[in-house]
C-alpha positions in Angstrom: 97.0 119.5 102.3 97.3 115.8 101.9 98.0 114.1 98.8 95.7 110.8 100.2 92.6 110.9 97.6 89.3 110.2 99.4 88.1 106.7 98.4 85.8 103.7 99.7 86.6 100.7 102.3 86.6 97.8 100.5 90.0 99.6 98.2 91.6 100.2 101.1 91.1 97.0 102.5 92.2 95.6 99.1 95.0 97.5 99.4 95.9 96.4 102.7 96.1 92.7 101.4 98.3 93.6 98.3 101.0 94.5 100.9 100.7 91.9 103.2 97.9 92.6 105.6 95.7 89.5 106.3 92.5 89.1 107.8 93.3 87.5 111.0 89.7 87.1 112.6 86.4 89.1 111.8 83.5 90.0 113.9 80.9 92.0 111.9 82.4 94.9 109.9 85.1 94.9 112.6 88.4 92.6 110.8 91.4 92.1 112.5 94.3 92.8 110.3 97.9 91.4 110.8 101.4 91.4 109.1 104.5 90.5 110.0 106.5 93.1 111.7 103.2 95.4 112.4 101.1 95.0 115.7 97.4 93.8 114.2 95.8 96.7 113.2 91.6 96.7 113.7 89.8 97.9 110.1 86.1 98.7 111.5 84.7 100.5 108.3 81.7 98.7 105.9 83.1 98.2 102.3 81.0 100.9 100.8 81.8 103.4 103.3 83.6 106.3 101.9 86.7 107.6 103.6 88.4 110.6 104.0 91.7 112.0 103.8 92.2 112.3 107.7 91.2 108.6 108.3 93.3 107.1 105.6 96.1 109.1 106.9 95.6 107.7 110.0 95.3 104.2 108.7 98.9 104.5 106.9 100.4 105.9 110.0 99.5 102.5 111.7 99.7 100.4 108.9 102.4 101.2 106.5 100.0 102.1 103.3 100.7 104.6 101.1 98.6 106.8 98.9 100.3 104.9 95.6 99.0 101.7 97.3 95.9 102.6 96.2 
């Protein structure tokens, strides 16, 4: 069981830019993410999109966010 609660897009991506993730370029829904020290990481959800536990594990995996980050 994972302790990531399910939750929409636009948090996470919120989330993402609280610990350093910028918006590097943007086509669409599809945004380019990038932080120092990462390789850019490609966020390709719509803001009111709600996401699982399976896919935000995922996204901390490759991005270093952490369910408290939410």
């Amino acid at each position: 069981m994972s302790n990531w609660p399910a939750t929409k897009a636009r948090r996470v991506l919120a989330a993402l830019e609280r610990i350093g993730w910028r918006v590097k370029r943007q086509s669409g829904s599809h945004k380019l993410l990038t932080r120092d020290g990462w390789p850019d990481y490609e966020f390709a959800f719509h803001g009111s999109e709600e996401l699982g536990r399976k896919i935000l594990k995922r996204i901390g995996k490759h991005t270093g966010l952490r369910p408290d980050d939410l």
